[in-house]
C-alpha positions in Angstrom: -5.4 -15.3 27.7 -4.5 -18.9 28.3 -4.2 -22.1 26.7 -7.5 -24.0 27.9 -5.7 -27.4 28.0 -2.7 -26.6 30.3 -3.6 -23.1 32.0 -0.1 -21.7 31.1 1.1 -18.5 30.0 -0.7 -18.0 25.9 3.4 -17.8 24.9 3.9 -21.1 26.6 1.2 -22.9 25.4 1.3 -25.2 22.0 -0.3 -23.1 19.0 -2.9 -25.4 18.5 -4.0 -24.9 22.2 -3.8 -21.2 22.7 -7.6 -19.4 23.0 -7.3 -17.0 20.3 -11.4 -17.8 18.9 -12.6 -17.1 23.0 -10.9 -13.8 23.0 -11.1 -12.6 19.5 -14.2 -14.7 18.2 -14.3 -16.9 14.9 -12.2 -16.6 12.4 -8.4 -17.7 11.1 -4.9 -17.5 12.8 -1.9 -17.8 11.3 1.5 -18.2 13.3 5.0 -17.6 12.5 7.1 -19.1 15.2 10.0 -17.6 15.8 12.4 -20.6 16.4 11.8 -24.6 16.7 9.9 -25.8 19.0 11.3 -26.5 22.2 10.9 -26.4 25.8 10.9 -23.8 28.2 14.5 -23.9 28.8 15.5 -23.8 24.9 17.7 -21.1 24.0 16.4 -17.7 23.4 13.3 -18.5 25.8 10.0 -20.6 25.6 8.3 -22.2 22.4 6.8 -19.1 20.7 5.3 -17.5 17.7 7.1 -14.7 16.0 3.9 -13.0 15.2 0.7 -13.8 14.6 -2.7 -12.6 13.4 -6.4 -13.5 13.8 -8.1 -12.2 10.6 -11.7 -12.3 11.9 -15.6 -12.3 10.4 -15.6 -8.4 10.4 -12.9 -9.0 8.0 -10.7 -6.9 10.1 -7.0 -8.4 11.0 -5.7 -8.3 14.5 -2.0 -8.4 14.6 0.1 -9.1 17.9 4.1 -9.4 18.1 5.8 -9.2 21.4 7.8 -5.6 20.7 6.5 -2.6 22.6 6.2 1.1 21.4 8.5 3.6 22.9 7.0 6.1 21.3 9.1 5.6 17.7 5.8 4.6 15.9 6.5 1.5 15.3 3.4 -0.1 15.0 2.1 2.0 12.5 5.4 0.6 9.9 3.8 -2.7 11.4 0.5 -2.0 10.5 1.6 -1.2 6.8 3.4 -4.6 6.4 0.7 -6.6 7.7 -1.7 -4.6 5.2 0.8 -4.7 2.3 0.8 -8.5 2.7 -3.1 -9.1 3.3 -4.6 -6.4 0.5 -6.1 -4.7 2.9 -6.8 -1.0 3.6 -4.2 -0.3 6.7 -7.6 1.1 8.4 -8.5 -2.6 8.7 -5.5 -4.2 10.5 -5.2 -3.5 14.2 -1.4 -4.3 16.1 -1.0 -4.9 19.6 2.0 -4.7 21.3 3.6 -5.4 24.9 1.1 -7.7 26.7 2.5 -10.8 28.3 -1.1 -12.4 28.0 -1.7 -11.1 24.8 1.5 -11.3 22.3 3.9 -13.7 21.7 6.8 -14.2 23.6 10.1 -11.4 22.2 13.3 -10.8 23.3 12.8 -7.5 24.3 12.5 -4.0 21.9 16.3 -3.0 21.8 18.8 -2.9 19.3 16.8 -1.4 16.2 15.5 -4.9 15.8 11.7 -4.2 15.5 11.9 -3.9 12.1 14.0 -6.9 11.0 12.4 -9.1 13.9 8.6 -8.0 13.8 8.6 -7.2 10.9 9.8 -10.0 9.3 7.7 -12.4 11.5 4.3 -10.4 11.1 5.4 -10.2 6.7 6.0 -14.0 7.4 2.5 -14.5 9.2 0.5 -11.9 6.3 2.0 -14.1 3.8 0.9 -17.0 5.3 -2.7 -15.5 6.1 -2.5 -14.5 2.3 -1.7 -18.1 0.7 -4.5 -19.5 2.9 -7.0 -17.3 1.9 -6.3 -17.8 -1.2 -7.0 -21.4 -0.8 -10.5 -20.5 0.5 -11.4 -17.8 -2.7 -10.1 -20.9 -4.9 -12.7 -23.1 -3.2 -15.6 -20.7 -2.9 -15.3 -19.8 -7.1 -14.2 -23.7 -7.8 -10.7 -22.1 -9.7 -7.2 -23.0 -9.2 -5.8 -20.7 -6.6 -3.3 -19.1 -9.6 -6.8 -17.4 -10.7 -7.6 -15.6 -7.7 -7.0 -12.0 -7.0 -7.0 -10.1 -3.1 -7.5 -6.4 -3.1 -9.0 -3.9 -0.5 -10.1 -6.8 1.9 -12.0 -8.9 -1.2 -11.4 -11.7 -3.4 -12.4 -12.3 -7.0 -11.5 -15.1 -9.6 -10.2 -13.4 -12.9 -12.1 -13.2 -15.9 -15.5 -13.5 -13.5 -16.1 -9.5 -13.5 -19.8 -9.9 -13.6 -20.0 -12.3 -10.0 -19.6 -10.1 -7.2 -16.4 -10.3 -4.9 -16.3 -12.1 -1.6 -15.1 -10.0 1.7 -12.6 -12.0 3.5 -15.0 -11.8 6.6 -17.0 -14.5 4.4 -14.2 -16.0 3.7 -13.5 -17.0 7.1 -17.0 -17.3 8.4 -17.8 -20.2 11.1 -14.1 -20.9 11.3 -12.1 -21.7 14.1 -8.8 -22.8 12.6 -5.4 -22.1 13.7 -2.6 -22.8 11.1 1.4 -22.7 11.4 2.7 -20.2 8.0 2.5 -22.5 5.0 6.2 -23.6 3.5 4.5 -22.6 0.3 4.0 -18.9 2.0 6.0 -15.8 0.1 6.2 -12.2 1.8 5.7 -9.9 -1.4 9.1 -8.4 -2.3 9.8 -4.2 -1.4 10.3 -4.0 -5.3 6.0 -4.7 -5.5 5.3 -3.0 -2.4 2.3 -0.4 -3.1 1.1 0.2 0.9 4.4 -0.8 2.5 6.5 2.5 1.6 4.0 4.7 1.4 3.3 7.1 4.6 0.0 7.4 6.7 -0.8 9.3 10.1 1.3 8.3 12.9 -1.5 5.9 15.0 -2.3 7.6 18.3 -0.9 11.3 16.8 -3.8 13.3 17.7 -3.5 11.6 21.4 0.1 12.5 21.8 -0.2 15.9 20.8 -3.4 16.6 23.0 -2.4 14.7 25.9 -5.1 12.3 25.9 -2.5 9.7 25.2 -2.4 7.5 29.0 1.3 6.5 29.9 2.1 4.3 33.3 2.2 7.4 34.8 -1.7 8.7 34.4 -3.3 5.5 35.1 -5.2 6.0 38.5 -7.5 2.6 39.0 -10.0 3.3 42.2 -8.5 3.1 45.2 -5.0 3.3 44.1 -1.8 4.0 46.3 1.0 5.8 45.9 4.1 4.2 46.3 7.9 4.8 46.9 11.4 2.8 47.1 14.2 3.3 49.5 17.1 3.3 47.4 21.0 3.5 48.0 22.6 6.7 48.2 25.6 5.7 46.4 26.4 3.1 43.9 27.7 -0.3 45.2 25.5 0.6 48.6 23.9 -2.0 50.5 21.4 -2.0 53.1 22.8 -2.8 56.5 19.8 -2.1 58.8 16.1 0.0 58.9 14.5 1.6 61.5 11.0 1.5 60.0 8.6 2.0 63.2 7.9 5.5 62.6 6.8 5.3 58.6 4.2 2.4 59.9 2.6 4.4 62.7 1.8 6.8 59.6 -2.0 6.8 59.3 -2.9 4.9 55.9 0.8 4.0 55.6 1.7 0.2 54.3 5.4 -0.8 54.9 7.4 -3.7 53.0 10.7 -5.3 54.0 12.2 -8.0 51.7 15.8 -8.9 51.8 17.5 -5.7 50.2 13.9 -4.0 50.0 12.1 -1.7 51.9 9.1 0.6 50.1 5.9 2.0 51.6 2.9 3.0 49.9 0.6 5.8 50.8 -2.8 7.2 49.9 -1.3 10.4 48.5 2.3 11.6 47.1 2.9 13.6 50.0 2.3 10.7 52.9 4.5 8.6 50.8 7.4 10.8 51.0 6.9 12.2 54.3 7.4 7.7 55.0 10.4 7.2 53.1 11.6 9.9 55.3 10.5 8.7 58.6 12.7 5.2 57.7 16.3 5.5 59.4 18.8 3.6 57.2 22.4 2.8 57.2 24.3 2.0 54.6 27.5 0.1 53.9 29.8 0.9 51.2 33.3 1.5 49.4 34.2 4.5 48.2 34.2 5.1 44.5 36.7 7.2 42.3 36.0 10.7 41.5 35.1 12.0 37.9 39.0 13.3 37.6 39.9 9.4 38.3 37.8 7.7 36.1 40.4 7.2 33.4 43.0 5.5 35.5 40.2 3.5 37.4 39.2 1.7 34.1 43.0 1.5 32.9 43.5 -0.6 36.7 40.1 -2.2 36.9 39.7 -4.9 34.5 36.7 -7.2 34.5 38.7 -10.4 32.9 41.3 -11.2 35.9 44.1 -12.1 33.0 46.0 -9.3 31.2 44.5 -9.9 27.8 42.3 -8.1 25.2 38.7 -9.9 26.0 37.7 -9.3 22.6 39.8 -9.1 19.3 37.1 -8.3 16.3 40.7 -8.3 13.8 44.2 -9.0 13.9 45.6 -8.8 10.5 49.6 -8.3 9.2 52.6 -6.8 11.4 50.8 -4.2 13.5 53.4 -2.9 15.5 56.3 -2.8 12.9 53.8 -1.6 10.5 53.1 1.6 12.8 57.2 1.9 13.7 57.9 2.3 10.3 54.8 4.2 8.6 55.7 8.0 7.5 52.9 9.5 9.0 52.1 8.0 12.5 49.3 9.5 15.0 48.3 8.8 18.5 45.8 9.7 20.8 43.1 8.8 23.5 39.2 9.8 22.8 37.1 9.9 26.2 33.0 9.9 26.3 31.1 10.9 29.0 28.5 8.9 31.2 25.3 10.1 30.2 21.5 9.6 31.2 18.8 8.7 29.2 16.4 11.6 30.6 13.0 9.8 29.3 9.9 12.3 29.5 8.3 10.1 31.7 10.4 8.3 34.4 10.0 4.8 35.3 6.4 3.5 36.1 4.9 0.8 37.4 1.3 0.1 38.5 0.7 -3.2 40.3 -2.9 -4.5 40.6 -4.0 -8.0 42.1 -7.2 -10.3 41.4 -7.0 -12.9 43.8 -3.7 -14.7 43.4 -2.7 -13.3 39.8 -1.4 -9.9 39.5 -1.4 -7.4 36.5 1.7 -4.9 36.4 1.4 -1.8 34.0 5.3 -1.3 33.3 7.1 1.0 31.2 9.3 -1.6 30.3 11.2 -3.0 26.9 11.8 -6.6 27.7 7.7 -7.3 29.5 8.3 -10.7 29.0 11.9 -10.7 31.1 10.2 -8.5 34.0 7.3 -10.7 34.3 9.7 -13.8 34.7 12.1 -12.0 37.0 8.4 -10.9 39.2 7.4 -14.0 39.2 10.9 -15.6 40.5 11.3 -12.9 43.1 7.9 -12.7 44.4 8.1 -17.1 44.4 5.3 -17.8 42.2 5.0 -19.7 38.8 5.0 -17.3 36.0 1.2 -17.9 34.9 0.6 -15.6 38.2 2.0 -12.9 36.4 0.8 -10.4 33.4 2.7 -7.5 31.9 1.0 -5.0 30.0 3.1 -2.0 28.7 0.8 1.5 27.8 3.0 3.7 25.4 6.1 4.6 26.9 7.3 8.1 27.3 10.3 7.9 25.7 13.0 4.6 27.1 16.2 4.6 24.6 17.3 1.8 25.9 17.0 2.9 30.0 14.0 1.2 30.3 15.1 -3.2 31.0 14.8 -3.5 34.4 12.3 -5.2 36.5 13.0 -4.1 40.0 9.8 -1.3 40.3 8.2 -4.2 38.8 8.5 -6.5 41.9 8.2 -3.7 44.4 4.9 -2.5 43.2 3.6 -5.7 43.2 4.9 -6.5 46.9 3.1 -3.3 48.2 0.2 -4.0 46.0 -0.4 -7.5 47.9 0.7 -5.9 51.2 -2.0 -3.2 50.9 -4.3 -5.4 49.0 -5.0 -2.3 46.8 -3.3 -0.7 43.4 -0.1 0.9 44.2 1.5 3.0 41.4 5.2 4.0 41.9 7.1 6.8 39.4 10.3 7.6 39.8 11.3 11.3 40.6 13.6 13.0 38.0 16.2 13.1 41.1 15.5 9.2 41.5 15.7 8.8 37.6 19.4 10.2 37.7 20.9 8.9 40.1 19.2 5.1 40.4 18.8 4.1 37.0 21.6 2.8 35.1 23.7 5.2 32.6 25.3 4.9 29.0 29.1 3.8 29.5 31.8 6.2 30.1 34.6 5.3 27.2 38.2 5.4 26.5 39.7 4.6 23.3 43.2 4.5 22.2 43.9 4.7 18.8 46.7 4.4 16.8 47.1 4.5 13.1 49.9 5.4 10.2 49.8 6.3 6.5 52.3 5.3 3.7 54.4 7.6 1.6 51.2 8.1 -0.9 49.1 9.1 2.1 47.2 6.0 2.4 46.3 4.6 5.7 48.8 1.5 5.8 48.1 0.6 10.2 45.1 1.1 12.4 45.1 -0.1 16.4 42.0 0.4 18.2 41.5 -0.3 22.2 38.2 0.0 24.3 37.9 0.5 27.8 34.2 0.1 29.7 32.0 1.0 26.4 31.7 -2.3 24.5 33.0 -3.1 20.8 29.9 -2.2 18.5 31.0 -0.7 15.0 35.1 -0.7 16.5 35.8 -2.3 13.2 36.9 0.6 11.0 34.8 0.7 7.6 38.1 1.5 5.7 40.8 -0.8 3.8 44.0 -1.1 5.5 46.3 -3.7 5.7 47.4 -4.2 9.3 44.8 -3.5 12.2 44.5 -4.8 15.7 40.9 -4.1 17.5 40.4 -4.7 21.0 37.7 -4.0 23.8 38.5 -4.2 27.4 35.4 -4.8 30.0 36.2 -3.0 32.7 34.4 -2.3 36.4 32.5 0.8 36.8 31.9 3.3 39.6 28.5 3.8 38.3 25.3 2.0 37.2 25.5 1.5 33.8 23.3 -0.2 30.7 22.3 -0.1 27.3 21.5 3.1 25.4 21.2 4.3 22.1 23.6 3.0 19.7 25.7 2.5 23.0 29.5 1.6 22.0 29.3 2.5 18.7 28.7 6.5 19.6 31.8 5.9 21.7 33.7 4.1 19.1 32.5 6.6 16.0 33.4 9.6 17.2 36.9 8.2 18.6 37.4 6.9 14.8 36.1 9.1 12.7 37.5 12.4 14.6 40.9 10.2 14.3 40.6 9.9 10.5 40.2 13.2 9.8 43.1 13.8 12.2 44.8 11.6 9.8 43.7 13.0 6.7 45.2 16.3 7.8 48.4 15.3 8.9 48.7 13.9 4.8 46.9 17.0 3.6 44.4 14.6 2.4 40.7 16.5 2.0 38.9 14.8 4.7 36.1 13.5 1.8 38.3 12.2 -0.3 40.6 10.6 2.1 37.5 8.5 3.1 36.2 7.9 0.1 40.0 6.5 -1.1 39.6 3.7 1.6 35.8 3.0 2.1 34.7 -1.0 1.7 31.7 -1.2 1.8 29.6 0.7 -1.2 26.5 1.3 0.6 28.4 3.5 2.9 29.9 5.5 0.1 26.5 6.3 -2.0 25.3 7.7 1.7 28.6 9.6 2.2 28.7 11.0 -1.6 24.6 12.0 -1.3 25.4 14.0 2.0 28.3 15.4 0.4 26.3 16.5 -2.5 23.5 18.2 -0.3 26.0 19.7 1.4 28.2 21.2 -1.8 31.3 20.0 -0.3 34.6 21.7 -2.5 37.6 19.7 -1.5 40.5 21.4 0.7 42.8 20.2 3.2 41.3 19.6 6.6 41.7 21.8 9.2 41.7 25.2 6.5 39.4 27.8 8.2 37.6 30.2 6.8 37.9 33.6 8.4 35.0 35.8 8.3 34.7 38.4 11.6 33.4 38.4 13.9 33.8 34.7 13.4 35.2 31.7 12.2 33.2 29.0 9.7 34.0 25.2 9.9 32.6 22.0 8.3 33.2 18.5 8.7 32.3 15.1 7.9 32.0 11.6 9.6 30.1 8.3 8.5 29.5 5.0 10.3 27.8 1.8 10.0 25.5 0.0 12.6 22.8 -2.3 13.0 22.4 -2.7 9.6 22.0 0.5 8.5 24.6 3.2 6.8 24.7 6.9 7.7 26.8 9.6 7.2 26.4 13.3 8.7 27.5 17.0 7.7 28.3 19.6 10.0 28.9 23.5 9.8 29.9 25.2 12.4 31.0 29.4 13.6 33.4 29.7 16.5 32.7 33.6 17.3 35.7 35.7 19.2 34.1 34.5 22.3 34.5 31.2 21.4 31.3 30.5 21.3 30.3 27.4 19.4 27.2 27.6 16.9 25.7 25.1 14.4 24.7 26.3 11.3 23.7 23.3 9.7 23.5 19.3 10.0 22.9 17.1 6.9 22.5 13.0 7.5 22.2 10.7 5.1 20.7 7.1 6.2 20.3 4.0 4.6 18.5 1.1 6.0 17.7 -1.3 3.4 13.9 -1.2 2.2 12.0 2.0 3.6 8.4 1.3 5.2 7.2 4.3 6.4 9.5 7.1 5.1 7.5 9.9 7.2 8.3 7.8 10.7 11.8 6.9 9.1 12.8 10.5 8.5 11.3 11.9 12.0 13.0 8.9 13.7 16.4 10.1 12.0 15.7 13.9 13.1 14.8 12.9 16.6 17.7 10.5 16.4 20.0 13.6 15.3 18.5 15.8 18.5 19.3 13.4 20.5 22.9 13.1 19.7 23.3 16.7 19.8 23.2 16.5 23.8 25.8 13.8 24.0 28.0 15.7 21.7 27.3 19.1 22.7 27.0 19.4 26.9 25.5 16.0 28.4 27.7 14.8 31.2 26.9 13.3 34.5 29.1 14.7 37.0 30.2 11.8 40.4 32.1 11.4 43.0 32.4 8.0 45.5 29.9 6.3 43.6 27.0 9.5 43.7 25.4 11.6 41.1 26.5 15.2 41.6 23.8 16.4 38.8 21.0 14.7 39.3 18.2 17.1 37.9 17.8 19.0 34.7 18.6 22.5 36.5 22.2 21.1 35.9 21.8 18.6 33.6 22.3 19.9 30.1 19.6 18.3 27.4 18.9 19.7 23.9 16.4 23.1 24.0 14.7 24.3 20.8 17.4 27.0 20.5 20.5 24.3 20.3 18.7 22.8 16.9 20.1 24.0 13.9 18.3 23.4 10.4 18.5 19.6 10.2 18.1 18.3 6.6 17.8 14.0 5.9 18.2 12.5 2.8 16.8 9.0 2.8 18.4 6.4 0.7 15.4 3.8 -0.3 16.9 0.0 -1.0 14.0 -2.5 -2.1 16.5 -5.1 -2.8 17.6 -5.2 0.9 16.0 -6.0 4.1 14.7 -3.3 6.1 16.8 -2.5 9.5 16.1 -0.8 12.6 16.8 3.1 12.5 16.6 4.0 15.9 19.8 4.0 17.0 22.5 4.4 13.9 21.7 7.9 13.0 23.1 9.1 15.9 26.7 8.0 16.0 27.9 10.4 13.2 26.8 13.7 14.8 29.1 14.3 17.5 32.7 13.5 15.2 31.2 15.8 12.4 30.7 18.5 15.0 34.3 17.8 16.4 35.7 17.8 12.8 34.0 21.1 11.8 35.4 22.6 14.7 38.9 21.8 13.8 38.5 23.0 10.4 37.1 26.6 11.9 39.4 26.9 14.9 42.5 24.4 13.4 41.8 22.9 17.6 41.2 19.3 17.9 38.8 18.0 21.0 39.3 14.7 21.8 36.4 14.1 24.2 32.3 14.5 25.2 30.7 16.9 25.4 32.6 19.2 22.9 31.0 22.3 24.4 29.8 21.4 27.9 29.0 25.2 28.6 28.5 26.3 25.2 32.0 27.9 24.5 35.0 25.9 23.3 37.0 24.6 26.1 40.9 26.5 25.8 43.4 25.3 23.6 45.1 22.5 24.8 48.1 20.4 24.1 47.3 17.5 21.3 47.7 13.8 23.1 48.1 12.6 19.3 51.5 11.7 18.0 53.1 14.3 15.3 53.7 12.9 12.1 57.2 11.8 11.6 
C-alpha cells in the first residue's frame, strides 16, 4: 500500500495521502504520529504514525502498529486496549503487525517496549477514534456530544431509551476521512478499565498448539528454491577467494557472488548443500583467545582507546577512602557466560519478486531497518522493498539482522524464482550473534551498624543496564567498560542487566552475611524505591521467609536445603524472585521451588502477563543453570543442542507468580525483567545450603555443584 500522490513507501507518505479507503474500503482513520513531522532524515526515522486504525462500515476496527509478534501474544494485550478505548467487543477489532506496506514505521520490537510504545500509540489513536465518533452520534441524535453513550460497537443519546441505537458501521457510512488524534482526545484511565485487564484466548492459540500456525520456515510459494549462505568459519573471517565452478555445473543450481557474498540456491535441500560444498574457499583471519583467556582479553582490549571509564551512571562522596576505612569490606569479580538465543525456529527468510519490487518474508524484529538496509545493499530506493513478518518462532532479541534478508533476495532475482533460506541449528550457533560474556568487579563496605556505607561497581563487555544499585548508600562509583569481543555478539533478553543483577545481588547477600544481617532484611534496610519493596515483601510472604543469618544451612540427609532471595528493577518494571534449593551428598543441585513477584505498572492481559513471566523464569533457568557457549580462536566449540545445555521439562521446578496490578501507573514491557532475578536467588540459596559462594554462569553447568573453591572476595576486616 502506497500513497497515490507520491508512490512512496505508506510510512513515508503524508497521512492525508496514504490509501487506507483502497485497501480497507470506506470508513474513518485516525492516526497518532509518533513524533513531529519531519523528513526522512529526522531523528528516529521517517515522518510516521504511531498507530493507527480504520474503523470501517462492518463496524469492525482494523488496528496496525509497526511491532511484530515473537510469539509473546502481544497483539492480543493490543487488541484489548484498542477495544477498551472504542466500546467494542475485542471480537471486533483486528491488529496487524510487521508489514512494511502495511503498518506504520517502528523502531523495531526490543526492549519490552511494545506495551509502553504500541500501546500507548494505538490507546492514543482508540481515544481519538472514540472522541470522533462521538462527534458523529452527537450529530446523528442533534445532542451535545456530553449526552452520548458508546457501548458494544453502538451509540445512544441518554435519556432516549425508546429510539434504537446506531452501529458505528452507520456511523461511518460513505466516509472517507482521515483525521490526526484530536488534542481534545483522552485514553480512558486503567482505574475505569472494564476489557483492558481482563483475560481472553491467546489469538492464534489453537494454531500454535496444532501446528497450523505458518512461520517463515513453512511457507513454500510454487516454484520455490532452497537456498544457502557460505559463511565464515570463524569470527572476524573474511573471504579471500571462491572457487565456485563446480556448485554452478550443478544441474538446477543458481550461484551468487557479491562483494563478501557467495550463496547458491537449489531446487531441493539436498542439491543446496551438496553446492555450498562443491565452493572451495579460503579464508583470512586472526586468531582469537581461547575460552580460558577471555577474562584477560577484555581486561587488555578496550573499545575507547583512552584509559577511562566510558560510562559513569554515579559518582557520589569519597569512594576510595570510604572503602579503606569501612569495617566490613568485600571484594570480588562475578563472570557470565556467552550464551545463544536457541529460537525454535532459526532464521528465515523467503524472497519473492514481481517485476522490479520484491517481497521478503523475514523473521525479523526491526522489518522496517532490514527493508532499508535491502534496499541499500541491493542499490534500489526503498519503495522496491516490502517486509512482511509471519509469527516468529521464538527471537529474544537474536532476531535484528538483515543479512539473510539481502541474500534471499539476491538469489531470488538471480533465479527469478522464490528462494527460501533457514538457517541450520549448527549455522544458528555459530553465525548469529550471542548475549555478551561479562565481568564485574565489585566492591562495597558496611559501617559499624552493618549498613552498607560504599558500593564500586565496573563492567567489562556486557553494557550498564540496571548497574545502578537499587539500595541507599552514600558513596558509590559505577562504571561500564566497552570492550572488543572474540565473538559475535548482540542484544538478548534483559542483556546487561542479567549480567549486572546477579553480580549485585549475589554480592549483597555476600555482604549481608559478612554483618550477620538476614539477607531480607538487610535489603529491605536500604531499598529506595517502594515499588521494589511491596514486590520483595509479597514474594517474601508467599514464600514464608523466617529471618536468619545468611548462609545458615539446614541439614536434613541425605541432603542439604537452601533459600535465597534477589530483586531488581528494569525496563520499568520491579521483580523480585525466591529460590529453594537441596545440595544432595553428591552434590547434586535441585530446585524445589521459585517464587517471582513482578510489577509493571497497569496489568492488560494478566493471563499473557503471568505466562510471559513463567516463560520468562524458564528461560533464565538455562543461563543460570548450564548455558554456555564453549570457543576457541574465534569458533563455536558447541554448536548444537547435543552439547548445548537448554531447560528440559525435568529442570522446572513448581514456579509460582504473584502479579502486582498498578492502575495508577503506566503499563511496561515484561518480557525481559523477570528474568534477571533468577540466577542470584539460585546462587544465594546455594550458599545458604552448602555455606559455598559461586561467583559465575552457569552455577551448575553439569548438574552438580562445581568443587569448593577459594573465595576471590575480600574478608571482612
Amino acid at each position: 500500500m502506497t500513497g497515490p500522490a507520491r508512490g512512496v513507501p505508506f510510512d513515508r507518505t503524508e497521512v492525508s495521502e496514504r490509501a487506507y479507503f483502497e485497501r480497507f474500503g470506506n470508513g474513518l482513520v485516525v492516526v497518532q504520529p509518533a513524533r513531529p513531522p519531519g523528513g526522512p532524515g529526522s531523528p528516529g526515522g521517517p515522518p510516521s504514525g504511531g498507530a493507527w486504525i480504520h474503523l470501517g462500515e462492518d463496524g469492525r476496527a482494523r488496528a496496525f502498529s509497526g511491532k511484530v509478534d515473537l510469539g509473546q501474544g502481544t497483539p492480543t494485550a493490543l487488541r484489548l486496549l484498542v477495544a477498551e478505548e472504542l466500546r467494542l467487543p475485542p471480537a471486533e477489532v483486528a491488529i496487524s503487525v510487521g508489514d512494511t506496506d502495511l503498518c506504520p514505521w517502528d523502531i523495531g520490537t526490543f526492549g519490552s517496549r511494545s506495551m509502553p510504545d504500541a500501546g500507548e500509540h494505538l490507546r492514543a489513536a482508540g481515544a481519538g477514534l472514540r472522541h470522533l465518533l462521538t462527534e458523529l452520534a452527537a450529530r446523528r441524535f442533534g445532542v451535545d456530544p456530553a449526552e452520548i453513550e458508546l457501548s458494544s460497537g453502538r451509540a445512544r443519546a441518554k435519556g432516549r431509551d425508546r429510539e434504537v441505537p446506531v452501529g458505528y458501521g452507520d456511523l461511518v457510512r460513505g466516509l472517507r476521512r482521515i483525521e490526526v488524534v484530536p488534542a481534545a482526545a483522552r485514553p480512558i484511565p486503567p482505574s475505569e478499565w472494564t476489557v483492558a485487564g481482563t483475560s481472553i484466548p491467546h489469538g492464534g492459540g489453537r494454531e500454535i498448539v496444532t501446528g497450523a500456525w505458518r512461520y517463515t520456515s513453512d511457507l513454500h510459494p510454487p516454484g520455490m528454491l532452497y537456498g544457502r549462505v557460505l559463511f565464515p568459519p570463524a569470527h572476524g573471517a573474511t573471504l579471500r577467494r571462491a572457487e565456485v565452478a563446480r556448485a554452478r555445473a550443478l544441474p538446477g543450481v543458481t550461484v551468487v557472488e557479491a562483494p563478501g557474498f557467495v550463496g547458491v540456491a537449489a531446487p531441493d535441500p539436498a542439491r543446496a548443500a551438496a553446492a555450498l560444498r562443491a565452493i572451495r574457499a579460503e579464508w583470512s583471519s586472526e586468531p582469537g583467545p581461547s575460552e580460558s583467556e577471555v577474562v584477560d582479553y577484555f581486561r587488555q582490549h578496550p573499545i575507547a582507546a583512552e584509559d577511562r571509564w566510558d560510562v559513569v551512571h554515579e559518582e557520589e562522596g569519597d569512594v576510595d577512602r570510604a572503602w579503606a576505612e569501612a569495617p566490613v569490606a568485600l571484594r570480588a569479580v562475578y563472570t557470565t557466560a556467552f550464551i545463544a538465543h536457541v529460537p525454535l525456529e532459526t532464521h528465515a527468510a523467503l524472497a519473492v519478486w514481481e517485476g522490479d519490487r520484491v517481497t521478503i518474508y523475514l523473521g525479523s524484529q526491526t522489518p522496517f531497518r532490514a527493508r532499508d538496509d535491502v534496499a541499500r545493499a541491493l542499490g534500489r530506493p526503498v519503495e522496491d522493498v516490502r517486509i512482511v513478518v509471519p509469527p516468529i518462532g521464538g527471537g529474544f532479541g537474536g532476531k535484528h539482522a538483515s543479512r539473510l534478508a539481502t541474500a534471499a533476495a539476491r538469489l531470488a532475482r538471480a533465479a527469478d524464482r522464490p528462494v527460501r533460506i533457514v538457517l541450520s541449528r549448527e549455522e544458528e550457533f555459530s553465525q548469529a550473534y550471542l548475549r555478551p560474556m561479562a565481568v564485574v568487579e565489585i566492591r562495597s563496605g558496611a559501617d559499624g551498624n552493618g549498613r552498607l556505607s560504599v558500593w564500586e561497581s565496573r563492567t567489562w563487555n556486557a553494557g550498564a543496564s540496571a548497574a545502578r544499585p537499587p539500595y541507599a548508600v552514600a558513596h558509590r562509583r559505577i562504571g561500564n567498560r566497552p570492550t572488543a569481543s572474540p565473538l559475535s555478539q548482540g542484544p538478548y533478553r534483559a542483556l546487561a542487566a542479567t549480567a549486572n543483577n546477579f553480580a549485585r545481588e549475589t554480592h549483597i547477600d555476600e555482604l549481608a552475611a559478612a554483618t550477620g544481617a538476614d539477607p531480607l532484611e538487610f535489603r529491605r534496610r536500604h531499598l529506595t524505591d517502594e515499588r521494589l519493596a511491596a514486590v520483595l515483601t509479597a514474594v517474601a510472604d508467599r514464600a514464608g521467609w523466617t529471618p536468619r543469618t545468611a548462609g545458615t544451612a539446614r541439614p536434613g540427609p541425605p541432603f542439604r536445603i537452601g533459600r535465597g532471595l534477589a530483586i531488581g528493577m528494569e525496563k520499568g518494571g520491579r521483580v523480585a524472585s525466591y529460590s529453594e534449593v537441596t545440595v544432595g551428598e553428591d552434590r547434586r543441585l535441585r530446585i524445589r521451588r521459585l517464587v517471582t513477584g513482578f510489577e509493571a505498572g497497569a496489568i492488560v492481559h494478566p493471563a499473557n502477563l503471568k505466562s510471559q513471566v513463567e516463560g520468562g523464569t524458564i528461560m533464565a533457568l538455562g543461563g543460570a543453570l548450564f548455558e554456555a557457549v564453549h570457543f576457541a580462536g574465534g569458533r563455536v566449540l558447541n554448536p548444537r543442542l547435543s552439547e548445548y545445555r537448554v531447560p528440559r521439562f525435568q529442570d522446572i521446578p513448581p514456579l509460582e507468580v504473584i502479579l502486582r496490578d498498578r492502575p495508577d501507573l503506566p503499563s511496561a514491557g515484561a518480557g525481559e525483567t523477570p528474568l534477571i532475578a533468577v540466577a542470584p536467588a539460585i546462587g544465594n540459596a546455594i550458599f545458604d545450603a552448602t555455606g559455598e559462594r559461586i561467583r559465575s554462569l552457569p552455577l551448575t553447568p553439569d548438574g552438580y555443584l562445581p568443587g569448593p573453591e577459594e573465595p576471590t572476595a575480600g574478608k571482612p576486616r
